[in-house]
C-alpha positions as CSV (number, residue, x, y, z in Angstrom):
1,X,-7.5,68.0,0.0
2,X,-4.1,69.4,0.7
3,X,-1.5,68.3,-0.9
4,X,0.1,66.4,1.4
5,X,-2.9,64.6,2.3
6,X,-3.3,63.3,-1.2
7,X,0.1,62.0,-1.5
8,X,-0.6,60.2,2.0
9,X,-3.8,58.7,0.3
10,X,-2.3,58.4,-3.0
11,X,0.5,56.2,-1.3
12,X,-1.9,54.5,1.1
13,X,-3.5,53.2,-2.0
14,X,-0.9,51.9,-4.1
15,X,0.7,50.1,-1.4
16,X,-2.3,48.9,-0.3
17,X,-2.7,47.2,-4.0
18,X,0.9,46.3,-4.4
19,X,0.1,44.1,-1.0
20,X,-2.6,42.7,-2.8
21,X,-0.6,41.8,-5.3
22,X,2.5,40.0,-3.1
23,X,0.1,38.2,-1.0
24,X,1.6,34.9,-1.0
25,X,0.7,32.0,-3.3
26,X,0.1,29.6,-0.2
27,X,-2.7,32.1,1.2
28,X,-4.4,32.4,-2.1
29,X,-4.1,28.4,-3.4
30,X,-7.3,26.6,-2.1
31,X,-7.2,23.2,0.1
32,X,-7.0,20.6,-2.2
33,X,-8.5,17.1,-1.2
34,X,-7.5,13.8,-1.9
35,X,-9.7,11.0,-1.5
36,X,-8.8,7.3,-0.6
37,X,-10.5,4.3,0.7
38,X,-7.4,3.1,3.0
39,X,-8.0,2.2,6.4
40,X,-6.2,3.3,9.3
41,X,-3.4,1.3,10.6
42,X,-2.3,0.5,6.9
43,X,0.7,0.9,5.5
44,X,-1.6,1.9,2.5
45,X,-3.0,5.3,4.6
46,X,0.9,5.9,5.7
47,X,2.0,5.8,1.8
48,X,-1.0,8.5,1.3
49,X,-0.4,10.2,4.5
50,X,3.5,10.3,3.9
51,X,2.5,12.0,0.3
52,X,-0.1,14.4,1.2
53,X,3.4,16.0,4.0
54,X,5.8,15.8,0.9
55,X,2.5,17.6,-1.3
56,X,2.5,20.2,1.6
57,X,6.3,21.3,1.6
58,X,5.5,22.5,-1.8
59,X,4.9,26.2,-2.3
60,X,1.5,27.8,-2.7
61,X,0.1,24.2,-2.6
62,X,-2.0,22.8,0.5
63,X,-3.5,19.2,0.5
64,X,-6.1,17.5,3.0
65,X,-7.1,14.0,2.4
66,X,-10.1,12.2,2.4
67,X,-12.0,9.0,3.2
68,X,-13.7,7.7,0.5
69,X,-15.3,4.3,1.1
70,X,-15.7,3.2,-2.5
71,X,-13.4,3.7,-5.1
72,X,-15.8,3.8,-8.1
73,X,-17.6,6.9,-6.0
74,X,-13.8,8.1,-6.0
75,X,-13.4,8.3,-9.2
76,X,-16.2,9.9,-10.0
77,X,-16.0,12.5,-7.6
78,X,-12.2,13.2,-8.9
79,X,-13.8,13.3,-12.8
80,X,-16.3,15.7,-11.6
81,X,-13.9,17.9,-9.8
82,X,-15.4,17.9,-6.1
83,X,-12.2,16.1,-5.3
84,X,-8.8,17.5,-7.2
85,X,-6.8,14.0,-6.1
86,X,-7.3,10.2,-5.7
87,X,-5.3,7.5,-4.4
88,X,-7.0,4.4,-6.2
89,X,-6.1,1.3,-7.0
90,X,-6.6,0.2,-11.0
91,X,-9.6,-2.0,-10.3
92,X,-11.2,0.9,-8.5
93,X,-10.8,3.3,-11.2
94,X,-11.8,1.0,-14.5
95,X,-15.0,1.4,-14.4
96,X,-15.0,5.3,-14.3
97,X,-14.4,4.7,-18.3
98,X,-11.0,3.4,-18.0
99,X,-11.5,-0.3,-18.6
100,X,-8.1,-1.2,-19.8
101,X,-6.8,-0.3,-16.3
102,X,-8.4,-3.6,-15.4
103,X,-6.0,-5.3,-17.2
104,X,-2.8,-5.2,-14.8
105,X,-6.2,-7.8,-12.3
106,X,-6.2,-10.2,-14.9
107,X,-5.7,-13.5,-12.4
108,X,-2.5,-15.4,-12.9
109,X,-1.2,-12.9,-15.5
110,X,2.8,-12.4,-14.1
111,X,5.3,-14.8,-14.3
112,X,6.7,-13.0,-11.3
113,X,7.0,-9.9,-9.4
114,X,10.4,-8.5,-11.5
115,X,8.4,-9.8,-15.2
116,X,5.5,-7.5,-13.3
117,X,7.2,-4.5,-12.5
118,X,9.2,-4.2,-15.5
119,X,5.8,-4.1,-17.7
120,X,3.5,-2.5,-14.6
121,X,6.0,0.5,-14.4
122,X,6.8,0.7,-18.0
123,X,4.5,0.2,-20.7
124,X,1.1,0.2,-18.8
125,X,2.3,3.1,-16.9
126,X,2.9,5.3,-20.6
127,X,-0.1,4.1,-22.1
128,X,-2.9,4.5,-19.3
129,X,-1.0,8.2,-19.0
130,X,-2.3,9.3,-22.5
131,X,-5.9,7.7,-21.3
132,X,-6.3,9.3,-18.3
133,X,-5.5,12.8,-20.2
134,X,-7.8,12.3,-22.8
135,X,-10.8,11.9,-20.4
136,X,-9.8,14.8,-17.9
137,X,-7.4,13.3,-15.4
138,X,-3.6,13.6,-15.1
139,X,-1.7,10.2,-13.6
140,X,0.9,11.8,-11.3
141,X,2.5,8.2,-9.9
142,X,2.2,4.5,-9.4
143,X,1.9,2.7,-6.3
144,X,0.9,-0.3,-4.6
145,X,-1.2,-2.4,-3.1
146,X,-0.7,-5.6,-3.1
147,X,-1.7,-9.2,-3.8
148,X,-5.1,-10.2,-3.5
149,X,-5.9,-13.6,-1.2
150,X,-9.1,-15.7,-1.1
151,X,-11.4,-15.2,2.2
152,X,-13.3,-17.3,3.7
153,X,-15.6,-17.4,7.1
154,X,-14.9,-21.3,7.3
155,X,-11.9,-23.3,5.8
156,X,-11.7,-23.1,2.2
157,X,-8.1,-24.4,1.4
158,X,-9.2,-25.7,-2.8
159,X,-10.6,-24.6,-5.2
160,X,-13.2,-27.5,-4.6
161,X,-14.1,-25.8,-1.7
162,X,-14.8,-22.4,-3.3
163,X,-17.7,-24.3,-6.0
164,X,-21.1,-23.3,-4.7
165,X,-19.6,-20.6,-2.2
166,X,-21.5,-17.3,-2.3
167,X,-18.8,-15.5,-2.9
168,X,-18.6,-10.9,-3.1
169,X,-17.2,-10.5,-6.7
170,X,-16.1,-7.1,-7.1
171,X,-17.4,-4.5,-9.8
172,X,-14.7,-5.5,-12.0
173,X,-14.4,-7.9,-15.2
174,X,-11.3,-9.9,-13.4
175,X,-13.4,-10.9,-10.2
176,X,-16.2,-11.6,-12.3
177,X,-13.9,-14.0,-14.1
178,X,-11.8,-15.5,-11.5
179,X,-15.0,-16.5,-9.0
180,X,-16.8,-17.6,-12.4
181,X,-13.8,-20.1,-13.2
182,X,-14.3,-21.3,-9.6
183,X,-17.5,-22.0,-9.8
184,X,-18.6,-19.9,-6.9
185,X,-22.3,-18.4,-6.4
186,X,-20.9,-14.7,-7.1
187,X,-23.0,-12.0,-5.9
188,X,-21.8,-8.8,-7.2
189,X,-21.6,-5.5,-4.7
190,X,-19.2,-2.8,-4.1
191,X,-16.0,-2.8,-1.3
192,X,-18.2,-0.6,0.7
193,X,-20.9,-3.4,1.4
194,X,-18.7,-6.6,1.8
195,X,-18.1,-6.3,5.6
196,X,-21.8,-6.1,6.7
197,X,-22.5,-8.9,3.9
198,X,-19.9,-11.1,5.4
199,X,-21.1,-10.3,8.7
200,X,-24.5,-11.1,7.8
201,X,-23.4,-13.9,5.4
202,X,-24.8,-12.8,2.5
203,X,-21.2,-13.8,1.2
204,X,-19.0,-16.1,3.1
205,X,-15.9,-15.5,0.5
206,X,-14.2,-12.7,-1.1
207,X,-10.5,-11.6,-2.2
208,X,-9.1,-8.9,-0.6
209,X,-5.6,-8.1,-0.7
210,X,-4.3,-8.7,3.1
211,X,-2.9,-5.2,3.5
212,X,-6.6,-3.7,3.5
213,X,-8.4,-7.0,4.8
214,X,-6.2,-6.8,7.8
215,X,-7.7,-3.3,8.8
216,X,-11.3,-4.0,8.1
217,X,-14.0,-6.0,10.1
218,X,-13.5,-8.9,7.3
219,X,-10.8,-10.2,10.1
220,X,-12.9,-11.1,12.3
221,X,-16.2,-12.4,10.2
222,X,-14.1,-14.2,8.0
223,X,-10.4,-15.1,9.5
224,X,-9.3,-17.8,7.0
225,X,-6.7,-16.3,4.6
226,X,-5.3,-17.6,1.5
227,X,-2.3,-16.2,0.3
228,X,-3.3,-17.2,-3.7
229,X,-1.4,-14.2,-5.4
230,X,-3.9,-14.7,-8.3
231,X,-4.6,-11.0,-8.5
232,X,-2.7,-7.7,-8.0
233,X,-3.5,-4.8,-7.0
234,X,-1.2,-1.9,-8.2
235,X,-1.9,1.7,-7.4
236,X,-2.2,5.4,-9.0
237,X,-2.6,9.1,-8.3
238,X,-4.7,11.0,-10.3
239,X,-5.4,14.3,-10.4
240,X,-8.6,16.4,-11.9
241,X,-7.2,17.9,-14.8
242,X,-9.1,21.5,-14.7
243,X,-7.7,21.4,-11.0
244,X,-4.1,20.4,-12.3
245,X,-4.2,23.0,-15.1
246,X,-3.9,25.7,-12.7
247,X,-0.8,24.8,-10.7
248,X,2.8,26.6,-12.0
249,X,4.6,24.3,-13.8
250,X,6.6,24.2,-10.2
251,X,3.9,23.0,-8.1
252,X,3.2,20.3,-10.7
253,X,6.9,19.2,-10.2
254,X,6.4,19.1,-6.6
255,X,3.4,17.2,-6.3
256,X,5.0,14.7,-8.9
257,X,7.9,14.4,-7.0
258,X,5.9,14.3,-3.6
259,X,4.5,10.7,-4.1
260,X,6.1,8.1,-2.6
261,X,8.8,6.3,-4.8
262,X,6.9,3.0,-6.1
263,X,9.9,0.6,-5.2
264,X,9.6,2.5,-1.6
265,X,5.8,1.5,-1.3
266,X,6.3,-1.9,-2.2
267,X,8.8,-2.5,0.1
268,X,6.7,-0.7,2.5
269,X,3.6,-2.9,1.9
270,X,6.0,-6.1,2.0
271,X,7.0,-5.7,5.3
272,X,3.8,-4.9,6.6
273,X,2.6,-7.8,5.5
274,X,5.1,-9.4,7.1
275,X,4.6,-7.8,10.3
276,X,0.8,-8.0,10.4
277,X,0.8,-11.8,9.3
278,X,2.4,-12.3,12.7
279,X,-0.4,-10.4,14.8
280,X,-3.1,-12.1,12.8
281,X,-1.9,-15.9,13.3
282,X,-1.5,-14.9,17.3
283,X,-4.7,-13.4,17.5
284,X,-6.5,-16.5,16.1
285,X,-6.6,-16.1,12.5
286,X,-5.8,-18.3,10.0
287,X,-3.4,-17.3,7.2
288,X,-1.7,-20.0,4.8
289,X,0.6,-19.6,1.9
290,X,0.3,-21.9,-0.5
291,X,2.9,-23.0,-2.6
292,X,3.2,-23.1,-6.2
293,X,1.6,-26.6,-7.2
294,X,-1.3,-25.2,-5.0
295,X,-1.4,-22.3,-6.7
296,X,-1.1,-24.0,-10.0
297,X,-4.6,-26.1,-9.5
298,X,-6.3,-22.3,-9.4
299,X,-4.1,-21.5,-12.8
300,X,-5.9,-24.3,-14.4
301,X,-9.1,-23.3,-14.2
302,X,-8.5,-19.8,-15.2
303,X,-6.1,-19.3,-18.4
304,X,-8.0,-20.5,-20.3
305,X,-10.3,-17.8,-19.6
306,X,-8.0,-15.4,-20.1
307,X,-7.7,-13.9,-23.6
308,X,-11.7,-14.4,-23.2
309,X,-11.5,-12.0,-20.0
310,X,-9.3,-9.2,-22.4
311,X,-11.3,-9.5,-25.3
312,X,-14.9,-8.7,-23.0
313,X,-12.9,-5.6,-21.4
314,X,-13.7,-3.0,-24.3
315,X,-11.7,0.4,-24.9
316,X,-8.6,-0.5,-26.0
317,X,-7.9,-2.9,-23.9
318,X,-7.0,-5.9,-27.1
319,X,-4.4,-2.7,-28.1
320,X,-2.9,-2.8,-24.4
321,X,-2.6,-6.3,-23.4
322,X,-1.0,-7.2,-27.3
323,X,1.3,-4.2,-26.2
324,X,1.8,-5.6,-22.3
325,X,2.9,-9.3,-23.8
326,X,5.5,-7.8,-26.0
327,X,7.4,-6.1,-22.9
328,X,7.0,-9.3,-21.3
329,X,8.6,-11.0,-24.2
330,X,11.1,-8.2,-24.1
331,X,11.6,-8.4,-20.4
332,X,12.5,-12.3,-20.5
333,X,15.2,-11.5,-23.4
334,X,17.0,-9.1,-21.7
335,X,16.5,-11.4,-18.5
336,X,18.2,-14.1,-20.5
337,X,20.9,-12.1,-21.8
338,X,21.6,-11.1,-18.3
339,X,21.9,-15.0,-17.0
C-alpha cells in the first residue's frame, strides 16, 4: 500500500467515524408513543394533539400518539415501558397502584372551581409528583377533563329516578361510592365496554364527563344529560421513567414545556362544551343543568359517605386528603383577606 493510498484510507476512515459520531440526535432518538383514550372531535384529542407538535419542535425528540381505549390498560402499558407517555385522567391511572390519585373524584368535594384549582394545581400536583417517581413514572403536566354528568337512556332528572337503575360504575372507589349512595343497581366494567352495554342495555346509566360522551356512541343510546358536576375529572402526563432517564436534561425541558398550559386547557374544554351543548340539544338530545338546590339533593346523599370513601382508598390517601383540606382552608383565608 503506497503511501498515499493509506492516507486516502486512513482519512476515509476517520471521517467516516467522525460522521458517525455527528449524526444528529433526531436520527438516532427512537419514536416515542403516547397513548390516550380521547376520541376524535374532542377538544381533549386537540390538547394531546396540540402537545405531541410542541413535543416535536424539540431537538432529537420525536413523538407519535396512540389510541388507547382503556385507561387502566394505559397505564400499565406506560409502567411496563411499551408506551414512554400517557395522557390519563386521575381516575384512569389510580388503579395502576396510585390510589390516592382517586381522590381529586371524590363527588361533591370542591366548593368551586377557583377552591379546586388552587388545591388541584398546588398541593395534589407536588405530592402525587413524588408518587409517581417512586413507582417508575415522571408527571410532566396537569390537564383537564372536565366535569362528569349523569346518563341516562330515558329521563332520569332525581336522584329518585337513578334508585334501582343499572347503572356502569367505573373501576374506581368514587363511582363505586357515588352510584352506591344513589341507590342504583351498579354493575361494574371498564370505559371500553360501556357503549355496547348501553347499546345493549346492560346499563341504561353512567357518568361521563360531556367532553368525551359527546364523541362516543353513548349520544345516541343514551341522549339524556345531566349536568351534576358531582365529579371531576382533571388530567396528567406521565412519562416511563427508564424512557425519561435518557433524554438531555434539554429535551426534558422541552417536553415539560411542550404540554399545553392547564389554564389554556380548561378554557379550551369550557368552550367546547359550550359549543357542543348547542349541536347536541339541535340534534335531539337532551342536556339540562341543574341548579344548585338540584344539585344539593345529590350532596345529601353522598357526604356523608365521604370520609368513609377516603378512608377505603388505601396508600396514603388519609395523608393526602388531611393535606388537600388544609389548602382548602388556606385557600378560603387568603380568599377572605382578598374580599
Amino acid at each position: 500500500m503506497t503511501g498515499v493510498f493509506r492516507r486516502i484510507v486512513l482519512g476515509t476512515t476517520v471521517g467516516a467515524a467522525l460522521a458517525a459520531f455527528s449524526i444528529p440526535a433526531s436520527a438516532q432518538q427512537e419514536t416515542w408513543k403516547v397513548g390516550s383514550a380521547a376520541q376524535p372531535g374532542s377538544s381533549l384529542l386537540t390538547i394531546v394533539e396540540e402537545s405531541v407538535a410542541n413535543w416535536n419542535k424539540v431537538p432529537g425528540v420525536k413523538v407519535e400518539r396512540q389510541f388507547v381505549a382503556s385507561e387502566q390498560e394505559l397505564a400499565q402499558q406506560v409502567l411496563r415501558g411499551r408506551l414512554q407517555m400517557a395522557s390519563i385522567s386521575f381516575a384512569g391511572i389510580s388503579p395502576a397502584g396510585f390510589p390516592e390519585a382517586a381522590l381529586v373524584n371524590v363527588p361533591f368535594l370542591w366548593a368551586n372551581e377557583a377552591e379546586r384549582n388552587y388545591v388541584l394545581d398546588g398541593t395534589v400536583w407536588k405530592y402525587m409528583t413524588r408518587l409517581f417517581e417512586a413507582k417508575g413514572l415522571v408527571a410532566i403536566g396537569i390537564g383537564e377533563v372536565g366535569w362528569n354528568g349523569v346518563v341516562c337512556k330515558t329521563a332520569c332528572p332525581t336522584p329518585e329516578s337513578l334508585k334501582g337503575l343499572k347503572a356502569r360504575v367505573a373501576p374506581t372507589p368514587a363511582s363505586r361510592m357515588f352510584w352506591s349512595a344513589m341507590g342504583a343497581n351498579g354493575v361494574q366494567m371498564p370505559l371500553s365496554e360501556l357503549f355496547p352495554a348501553l347499546q345493549q342495555s346492560l346499563v341504561v346509566a353512567a357518568d361521563l364527563p360531556f367532553p368525551y360522551y359527546v364523541t362516543t356512541p353513548a349520544r345516541e343510546s343514551a341522549p339524556f344529560y345531566y349536568d351534576l358536576r358531582h365529579l371531576h375529572h382533571p388530567s396528567l402526563v406521565v412519562a416511563n421513567k427508564a424512557a425519561w432517564d435518557k433524554l438531555t436534561p434539554a429535551q426534558q425541558q422541552g417536553i415539560r414545556d411542550g404540554v399545553l398550559p392547564v389554564a389554556q386547557q380548561r378554557k379550551m374544554v369550557a368552550d367546547e362544551i359550550a359549543e357542543k351543548v348547542k349541536e347536541f340539544r339541535a340534534k335531539g338530545g337532551t342536556y339540562v343543568e341543574l341548579n344548585q338546590a338540584q344539585r344539593d339533593a345529590y350532596r345529601k346523599l353522598v357526604e356523608s359517605k365521604q370520609m368513609e370513601l377516603v378512608s377505603s382508598m388505601g396508600g396514603k390517601s388519609t395523608e393526602l386528603f388531611d393535606l388537600m383540606q388544609a389548602a382548602r382552608r388556606e385557600f378560603q383565608q387568603r380568599r377572605g383577606t382578598l374580599n
